[in-house]
FIVEXKE-198061 format. One record per residue (C-alpha): x, y, z. Coordinates in nm, 3 decimals, decimal comma. Last residue first. Layout:
ATOM:x:y:z
ATOM:X:Y:Z $
...
***
This chain:
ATOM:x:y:z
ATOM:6,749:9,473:7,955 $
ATOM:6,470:9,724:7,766 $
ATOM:6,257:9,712:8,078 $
ATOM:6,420:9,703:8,410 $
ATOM:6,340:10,056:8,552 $
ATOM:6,000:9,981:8,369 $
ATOM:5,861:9,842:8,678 $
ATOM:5,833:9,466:8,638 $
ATOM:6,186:9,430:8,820 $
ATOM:6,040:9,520:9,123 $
ATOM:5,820:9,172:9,141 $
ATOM:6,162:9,008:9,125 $
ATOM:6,279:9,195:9,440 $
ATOM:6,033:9,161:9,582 $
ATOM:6,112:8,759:9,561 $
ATOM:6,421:8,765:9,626 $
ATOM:6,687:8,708:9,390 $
ATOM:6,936:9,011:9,504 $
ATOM:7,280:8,929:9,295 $
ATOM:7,275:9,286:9,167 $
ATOM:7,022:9,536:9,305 $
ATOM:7,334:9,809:9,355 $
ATOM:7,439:9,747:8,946 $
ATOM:7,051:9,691:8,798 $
ATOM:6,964:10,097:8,948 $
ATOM:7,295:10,203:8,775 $
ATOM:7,240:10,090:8,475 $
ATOM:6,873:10,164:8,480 $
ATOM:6,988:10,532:8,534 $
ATOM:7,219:10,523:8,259 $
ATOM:6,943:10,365:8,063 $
ATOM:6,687:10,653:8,087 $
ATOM:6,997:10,931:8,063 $
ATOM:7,016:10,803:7,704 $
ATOM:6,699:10,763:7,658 $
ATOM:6,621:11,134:7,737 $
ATOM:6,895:11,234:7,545 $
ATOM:6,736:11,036:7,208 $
ATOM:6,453:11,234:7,287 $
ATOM:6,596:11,579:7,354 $
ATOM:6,757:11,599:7,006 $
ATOM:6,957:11,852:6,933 $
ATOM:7,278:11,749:7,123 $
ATOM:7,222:11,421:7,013 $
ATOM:7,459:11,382:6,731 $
ATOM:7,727:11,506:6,967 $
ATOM:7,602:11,255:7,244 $
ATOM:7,671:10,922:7,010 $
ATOM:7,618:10,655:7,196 $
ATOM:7,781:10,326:7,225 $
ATOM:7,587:10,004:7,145 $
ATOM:7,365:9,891:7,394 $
ATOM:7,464:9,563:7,516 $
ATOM:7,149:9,392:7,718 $
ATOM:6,923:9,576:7,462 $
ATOM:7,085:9,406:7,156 $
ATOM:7,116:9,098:7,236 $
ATOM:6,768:9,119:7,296 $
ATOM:6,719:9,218:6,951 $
ATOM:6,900:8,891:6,880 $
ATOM:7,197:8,742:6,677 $
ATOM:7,414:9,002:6,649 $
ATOM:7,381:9,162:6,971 $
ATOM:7,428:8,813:7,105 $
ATOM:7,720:8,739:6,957 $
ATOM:7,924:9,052:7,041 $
ATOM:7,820:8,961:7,407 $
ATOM:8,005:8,604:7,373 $
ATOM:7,733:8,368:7,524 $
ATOM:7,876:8,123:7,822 $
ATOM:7,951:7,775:7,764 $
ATOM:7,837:7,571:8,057 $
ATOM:8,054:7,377:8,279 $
ATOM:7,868:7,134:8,504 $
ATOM:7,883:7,178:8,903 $
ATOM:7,524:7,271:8,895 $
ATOM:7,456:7,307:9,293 $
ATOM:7,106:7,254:9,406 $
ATOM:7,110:7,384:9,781 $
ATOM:6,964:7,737:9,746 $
ATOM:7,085:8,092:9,667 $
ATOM:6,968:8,235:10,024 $
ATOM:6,992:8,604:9,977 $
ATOM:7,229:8,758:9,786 $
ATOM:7,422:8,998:9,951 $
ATOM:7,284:8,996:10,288 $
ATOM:7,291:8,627:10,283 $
ATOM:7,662:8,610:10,114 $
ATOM:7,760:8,824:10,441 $
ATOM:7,612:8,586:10,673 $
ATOM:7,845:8,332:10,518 $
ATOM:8,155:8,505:10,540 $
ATOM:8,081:8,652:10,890 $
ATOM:8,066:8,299:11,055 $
ATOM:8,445:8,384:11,125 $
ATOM:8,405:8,669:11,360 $
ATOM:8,059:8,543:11,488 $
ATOM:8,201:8,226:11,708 $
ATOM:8,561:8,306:11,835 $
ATOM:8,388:8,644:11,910 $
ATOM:8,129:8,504:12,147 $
ATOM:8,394:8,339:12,317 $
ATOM:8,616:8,635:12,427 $
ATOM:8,255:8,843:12,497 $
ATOM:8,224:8,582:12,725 $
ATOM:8,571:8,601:12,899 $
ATOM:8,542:8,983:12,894 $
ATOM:8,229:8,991:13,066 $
ATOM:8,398:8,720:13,321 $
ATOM:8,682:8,956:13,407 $
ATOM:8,482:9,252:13,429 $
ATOM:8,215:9,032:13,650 $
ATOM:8,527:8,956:13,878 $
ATOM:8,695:9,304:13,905 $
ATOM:8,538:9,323:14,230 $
ATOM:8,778:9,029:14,364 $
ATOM:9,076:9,132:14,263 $
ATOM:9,242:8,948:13,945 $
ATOM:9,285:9,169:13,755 $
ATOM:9,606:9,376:14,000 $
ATOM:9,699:9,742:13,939 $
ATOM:9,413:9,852:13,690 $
ATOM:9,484:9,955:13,349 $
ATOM:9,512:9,648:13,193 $
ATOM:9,176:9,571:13,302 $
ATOM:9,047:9,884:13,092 $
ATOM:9,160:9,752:12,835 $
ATOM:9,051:9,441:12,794 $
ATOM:8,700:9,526:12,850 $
ATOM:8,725:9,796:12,602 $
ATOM:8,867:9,535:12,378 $
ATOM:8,604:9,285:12,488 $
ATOM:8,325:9,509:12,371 $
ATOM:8,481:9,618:12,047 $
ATOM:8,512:9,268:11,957 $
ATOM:8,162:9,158:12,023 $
ATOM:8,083:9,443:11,824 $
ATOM:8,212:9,270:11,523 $
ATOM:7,948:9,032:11,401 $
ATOM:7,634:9,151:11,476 $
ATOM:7,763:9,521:11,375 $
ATOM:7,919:9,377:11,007 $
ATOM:7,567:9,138:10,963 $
ATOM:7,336:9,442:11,094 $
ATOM:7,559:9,649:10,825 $
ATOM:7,539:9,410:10,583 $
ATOM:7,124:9,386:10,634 $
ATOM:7,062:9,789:10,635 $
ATOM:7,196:9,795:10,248 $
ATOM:6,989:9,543:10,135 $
ATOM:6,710:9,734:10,284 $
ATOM:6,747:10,042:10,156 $
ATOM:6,826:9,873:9,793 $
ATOM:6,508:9,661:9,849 $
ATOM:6,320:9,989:9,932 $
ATOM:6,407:10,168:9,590 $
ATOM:6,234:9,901:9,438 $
ATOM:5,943:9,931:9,647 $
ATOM:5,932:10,242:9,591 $
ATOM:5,952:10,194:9,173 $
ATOM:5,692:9,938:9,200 $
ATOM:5,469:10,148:9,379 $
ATOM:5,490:10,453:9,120 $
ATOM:5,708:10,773:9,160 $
ATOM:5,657:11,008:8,849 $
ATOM:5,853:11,257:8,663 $
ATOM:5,960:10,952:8,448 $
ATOM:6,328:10,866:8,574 $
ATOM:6,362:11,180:8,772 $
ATOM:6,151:10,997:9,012 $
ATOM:6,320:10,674:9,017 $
ATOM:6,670:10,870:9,041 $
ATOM:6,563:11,119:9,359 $
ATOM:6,478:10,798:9,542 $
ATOM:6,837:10,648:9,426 $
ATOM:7,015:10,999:9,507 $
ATOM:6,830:10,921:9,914 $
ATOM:6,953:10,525:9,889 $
ATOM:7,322:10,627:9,842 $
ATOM:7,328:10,918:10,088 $
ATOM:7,171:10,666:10,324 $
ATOM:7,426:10,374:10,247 $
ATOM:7,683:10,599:10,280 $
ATOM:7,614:10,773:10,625 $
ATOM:7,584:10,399:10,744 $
ATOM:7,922:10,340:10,618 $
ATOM:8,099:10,593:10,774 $
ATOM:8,088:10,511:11,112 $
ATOM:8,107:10,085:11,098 $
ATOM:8,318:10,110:10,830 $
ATOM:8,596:10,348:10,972 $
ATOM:8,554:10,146:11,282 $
ATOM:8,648:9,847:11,146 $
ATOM:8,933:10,019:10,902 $
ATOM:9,059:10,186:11,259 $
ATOM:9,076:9,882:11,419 $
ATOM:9,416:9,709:11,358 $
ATOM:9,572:10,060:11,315 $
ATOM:9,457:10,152:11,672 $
ATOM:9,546:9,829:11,873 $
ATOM:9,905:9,811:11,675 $
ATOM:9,980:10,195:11,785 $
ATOM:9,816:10,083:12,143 $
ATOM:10,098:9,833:12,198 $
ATOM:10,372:10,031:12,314 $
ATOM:10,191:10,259:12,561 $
ATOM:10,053:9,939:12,682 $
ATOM:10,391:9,840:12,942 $
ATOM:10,633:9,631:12,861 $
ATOM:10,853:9,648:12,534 $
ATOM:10,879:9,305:12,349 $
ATOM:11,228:9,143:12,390 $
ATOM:11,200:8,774:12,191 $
ATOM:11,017:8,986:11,943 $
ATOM:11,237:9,211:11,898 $
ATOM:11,254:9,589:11,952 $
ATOM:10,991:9,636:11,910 $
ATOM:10,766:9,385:11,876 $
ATOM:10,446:9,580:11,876 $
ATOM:10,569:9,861:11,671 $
ATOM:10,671:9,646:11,384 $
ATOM:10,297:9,437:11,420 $
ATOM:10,154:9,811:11,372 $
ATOM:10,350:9,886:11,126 $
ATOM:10,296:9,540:10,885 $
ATOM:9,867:9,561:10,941 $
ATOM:9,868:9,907:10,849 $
ATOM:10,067:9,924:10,549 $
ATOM:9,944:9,572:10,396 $
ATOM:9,571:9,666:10,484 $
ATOM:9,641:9,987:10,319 $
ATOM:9,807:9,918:9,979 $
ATOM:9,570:9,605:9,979 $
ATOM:9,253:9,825:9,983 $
ATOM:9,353:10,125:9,818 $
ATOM:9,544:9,975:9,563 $
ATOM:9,232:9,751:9,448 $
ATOM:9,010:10,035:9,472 $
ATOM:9,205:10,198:9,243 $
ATOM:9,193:9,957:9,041 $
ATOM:8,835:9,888:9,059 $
ATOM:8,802:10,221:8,968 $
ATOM:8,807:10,129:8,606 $
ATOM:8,490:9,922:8,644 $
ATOM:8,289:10,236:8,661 $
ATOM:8,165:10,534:8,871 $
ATOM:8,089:10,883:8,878 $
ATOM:7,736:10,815:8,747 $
ATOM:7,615:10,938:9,121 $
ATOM:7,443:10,631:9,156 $
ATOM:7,764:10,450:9,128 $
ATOM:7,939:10,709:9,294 $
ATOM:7,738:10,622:9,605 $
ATOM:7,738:10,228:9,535 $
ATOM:8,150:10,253:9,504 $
ATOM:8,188:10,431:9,795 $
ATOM:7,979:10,207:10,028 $
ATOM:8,172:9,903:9,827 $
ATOM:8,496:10,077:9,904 $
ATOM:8,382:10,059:10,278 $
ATOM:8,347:9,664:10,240 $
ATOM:8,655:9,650:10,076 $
ATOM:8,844:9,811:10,337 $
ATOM:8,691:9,603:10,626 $
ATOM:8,790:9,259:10,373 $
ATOM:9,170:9,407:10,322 $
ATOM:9,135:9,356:10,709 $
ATOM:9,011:9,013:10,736 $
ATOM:9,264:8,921:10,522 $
ATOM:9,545:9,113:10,684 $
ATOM:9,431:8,992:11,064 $
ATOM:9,396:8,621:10,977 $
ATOM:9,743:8,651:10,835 $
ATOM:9,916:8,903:11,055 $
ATOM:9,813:8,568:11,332 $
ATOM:9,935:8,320:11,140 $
ATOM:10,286:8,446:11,058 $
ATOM:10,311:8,593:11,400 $
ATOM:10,212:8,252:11,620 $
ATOM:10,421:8,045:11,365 $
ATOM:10,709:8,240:11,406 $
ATOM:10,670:8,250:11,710 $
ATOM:10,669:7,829:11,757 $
ATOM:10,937:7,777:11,482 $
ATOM:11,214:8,063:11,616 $
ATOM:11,359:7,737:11,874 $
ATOM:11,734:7,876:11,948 $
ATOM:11,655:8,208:12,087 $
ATOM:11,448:8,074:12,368 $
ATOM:11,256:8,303:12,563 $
ATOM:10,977:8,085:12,710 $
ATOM:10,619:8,202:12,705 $
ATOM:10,606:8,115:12,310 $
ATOM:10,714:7,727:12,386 $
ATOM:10,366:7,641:12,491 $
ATOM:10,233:7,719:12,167 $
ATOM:10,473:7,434:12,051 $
ATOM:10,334:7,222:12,363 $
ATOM:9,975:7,222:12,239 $
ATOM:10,037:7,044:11,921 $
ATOM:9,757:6,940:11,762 $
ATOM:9,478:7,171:11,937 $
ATOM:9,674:7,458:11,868 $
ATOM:9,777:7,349:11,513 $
ATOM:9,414:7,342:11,425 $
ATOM:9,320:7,613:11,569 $
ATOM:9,614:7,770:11,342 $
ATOM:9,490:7,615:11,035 $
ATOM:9,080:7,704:11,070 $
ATOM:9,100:8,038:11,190 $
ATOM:9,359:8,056:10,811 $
ATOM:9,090:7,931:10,628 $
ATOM:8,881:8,123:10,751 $
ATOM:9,078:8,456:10,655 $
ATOM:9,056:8,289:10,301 $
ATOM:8,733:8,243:10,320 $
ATOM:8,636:8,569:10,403 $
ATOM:8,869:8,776:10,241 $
ATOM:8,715:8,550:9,883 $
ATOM:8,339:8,657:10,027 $
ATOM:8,463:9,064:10,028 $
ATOM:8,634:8,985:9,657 $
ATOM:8,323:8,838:9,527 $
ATOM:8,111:9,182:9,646 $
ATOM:8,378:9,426:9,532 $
ATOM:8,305:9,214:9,195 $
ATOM:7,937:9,253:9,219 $
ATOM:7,950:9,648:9,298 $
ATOM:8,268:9,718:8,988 $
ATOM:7,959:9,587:8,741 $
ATOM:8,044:9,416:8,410 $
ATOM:7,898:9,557:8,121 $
ATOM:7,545:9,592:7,996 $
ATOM:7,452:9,322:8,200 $
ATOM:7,228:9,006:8,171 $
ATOM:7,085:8,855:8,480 $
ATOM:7,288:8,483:8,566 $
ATOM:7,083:8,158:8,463 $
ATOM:6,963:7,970:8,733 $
ATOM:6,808:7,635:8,653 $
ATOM:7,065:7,434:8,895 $
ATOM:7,269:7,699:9,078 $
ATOM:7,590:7,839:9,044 $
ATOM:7,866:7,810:9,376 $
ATOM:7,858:8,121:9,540 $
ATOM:7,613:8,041:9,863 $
ATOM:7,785:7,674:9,880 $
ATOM:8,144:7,810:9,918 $
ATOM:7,958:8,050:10,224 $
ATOM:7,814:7,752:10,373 $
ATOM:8,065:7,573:10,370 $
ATOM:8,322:7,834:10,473 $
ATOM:8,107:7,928:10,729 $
ATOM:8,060:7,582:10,872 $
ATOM:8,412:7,545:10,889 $
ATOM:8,497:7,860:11,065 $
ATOM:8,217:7,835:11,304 $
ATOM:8,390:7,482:11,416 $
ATOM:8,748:7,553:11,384 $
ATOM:8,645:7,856:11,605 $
ATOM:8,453:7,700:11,861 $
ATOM:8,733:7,378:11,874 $
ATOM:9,003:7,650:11,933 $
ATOM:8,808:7,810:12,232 $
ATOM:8,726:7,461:12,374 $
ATOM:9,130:7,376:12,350 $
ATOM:9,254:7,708:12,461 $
ATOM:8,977:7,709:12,827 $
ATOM:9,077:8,094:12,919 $
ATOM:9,442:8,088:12,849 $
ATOM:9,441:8,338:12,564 $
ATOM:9,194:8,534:12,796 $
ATOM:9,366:8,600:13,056 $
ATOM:9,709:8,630:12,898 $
ATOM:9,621:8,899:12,710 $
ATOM:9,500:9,065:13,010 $
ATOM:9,804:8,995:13,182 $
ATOM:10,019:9,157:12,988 $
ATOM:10,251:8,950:12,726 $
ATOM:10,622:8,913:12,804 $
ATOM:10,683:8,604:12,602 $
ATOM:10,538:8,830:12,301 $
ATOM:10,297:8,611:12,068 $
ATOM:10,020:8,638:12,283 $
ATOM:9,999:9,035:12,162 $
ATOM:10,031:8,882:11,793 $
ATOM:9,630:8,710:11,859 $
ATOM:9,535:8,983:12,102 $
ATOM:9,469:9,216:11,829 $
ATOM:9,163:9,010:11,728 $
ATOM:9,066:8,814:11,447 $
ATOM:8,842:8,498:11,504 $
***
């Protein structure tokens, strides 16, 4: 799971909140995330691995939506990966965890293990926040024809740039002025609090606005297409809206567990002693919540691959298949021809509407094909009848 809490625990002067919950039942904690962790990565290797008698859609040109998509999944994993490693190490060695609440300037091993894996989980799982909202950006300029696999680069430094800045000032501000010497108090620590969660709340907020601006210009696209709105088209337009409503139910299911125990957290800090009797459902609320996240953080990976793609199956073809060179195909086939449309000439089509008209026809199936990417279900196959996917 990723929380703030995981580089608070590493100060020997933690607050008792931290504390609280860190020490709340460590080895069943660690075995719930190992275990969630594992069977997400599973499940989540299995969702991407190709498919027996699947053959992947033809493109015009590769898509900046599917590979924000792949890069989301690869946060995943590797931010379970790392759940995985240091509950591991937890439940291995118990006494070098131990060793954190004593200030000893000799033995650096057990903090430096508590801070390397902890920014770890937290950058990865971070970059994956910020990818997540470039992908809301991305589908909106998508539609919007303002989009292409250029931007991937900036999306790249965007992501990364940000994650990196965040994640490496707020874990500076947290040990100040060393780690061994943490500040007390939580005016120090809310800096690290607020750039941890401000890319989780920046998706969760903006997001949603999005997604609807997204699905409202793909509406006004179907309609524009032919000057008509037919069944297939609507329902075509309602798998996007829907696809987009499943990740954010998977991003909300998963992370507002989090929210809740921060809050919690919080406001226990705040009062003079935690452990007074009416505080008791408090302190139990944030106990559960505490649990609940060491199960949905990680399992996020998978879910995520479901909301993207559906359920891809259990047949795995592990065998390497020699993939058709585009120029090939356009060669070869009319078909060939259609999935790779040659560029177009817009100053020899200034005077005729026709050719513009089929011009702005396939931009707008281009776009359409780039947010239903990677959705195999079955309305989703009976939308690709409509003639929004003819001519691919």
């Amino acid at each position: 799971m990723a929380s703030p809490r995981l580089e608070t625990y590493c100060c020997p002067n933690r607050d008792a909140a931290t504390q609280l919950v860190m020490t709340f039942q460590p080895k069943v904690f660690c075995g719930v995330c190992i275990g969630s962790a594992s069977i997400s990565l599973l499940l989540t290797t299995l969702q991407l691995l190709p498919k027996k008698g699947q053959s992947p859609r033809k493109m015009p040109k590769a898509s900046s939506s599917a590979t924000i998509l792949l890069l989301i999944s690869a946060c995943d994993i590797l931010g379970g990966l790392g759940v995985i490693f240091r509950s591991s190490v937890w439940l291995g060695f118990p006494g070098l965890i131990a060793n954190i609440s004593v200030v000893n300037g000799t033995d650096v091993w057990p903090s430096a293990f508590c801070v390397g894996s902890a920014m770890w989980i937290q950058l990865l799982y971070s970059a994956g926040f910020w990818w997540l909202f470039c992908y809301a950006v991305d589908s909106y300029l998508v539609v919007r024809r303002s989009a292409g696999l250029s931007t991937i680069v900036l999306y790249h430094m965007m992501t990364w740039g940000l994650a990196v800045l965040l994640c490496v000032e707020g874990v500076a501000l947290l040990y100040y002025p060393s780690l061994s010497s943490c500040e007390d108090g939580l005016e120090h620590a809310v800096p690290h609090y607020i750039t941890t969660y401000a890319p989780l709340l920046l998706v969760l907020l903006v997001n949603p606005i999005l997604f609807r601006r997204t699905v409202s210009a793909v509406a006004s696209l179907l309609k524009g297409r032919q000057g008509i709105y037919t069944e297939n088209e609507r329902r075509l337009g309602m798998e996007i809206q829907i696809r987009f409503f499943k990740i954010m139910l998977v991003f909300i299911i998963c992370w507002s567990a989090n929210i809740i125990n921060e809050s919690l957290l919080f406001y226990l800090e705040m009062q003079p002693d935690i452990n007074e009797i009416p505080l008791k459902n408090i302190r139990n609320a944030a106990l559960i919540t505490w649990i609940i996240m060491g199960v949905l953080n990680p399992m996020q990976g998978f879910l995520f691959t479901l909301a993207f793609y559906g359920w891809t199956g259990w047949r795995v073809d592990l065998k390497w298949q020699k993939r058709e060179i585009p120029w090939e195909s356009m060669s070869s086939s009319t078909a060939g021809e259609n999935a790779y449309p040659s560029p177009v000439n817009y100053q020899s089509n200034i005077h005729d509407p026709k050719k513009i008209s089929t011009t702005d026809s396939q931009q707008t199936d281009e776009a359409i094909s780039m947010l239903s990417e990677g959705n195999t279900s079955g309305d989703d196959r009976l939308a690709r009848s409509s003639p929004i996917y003819q001519g691919w």
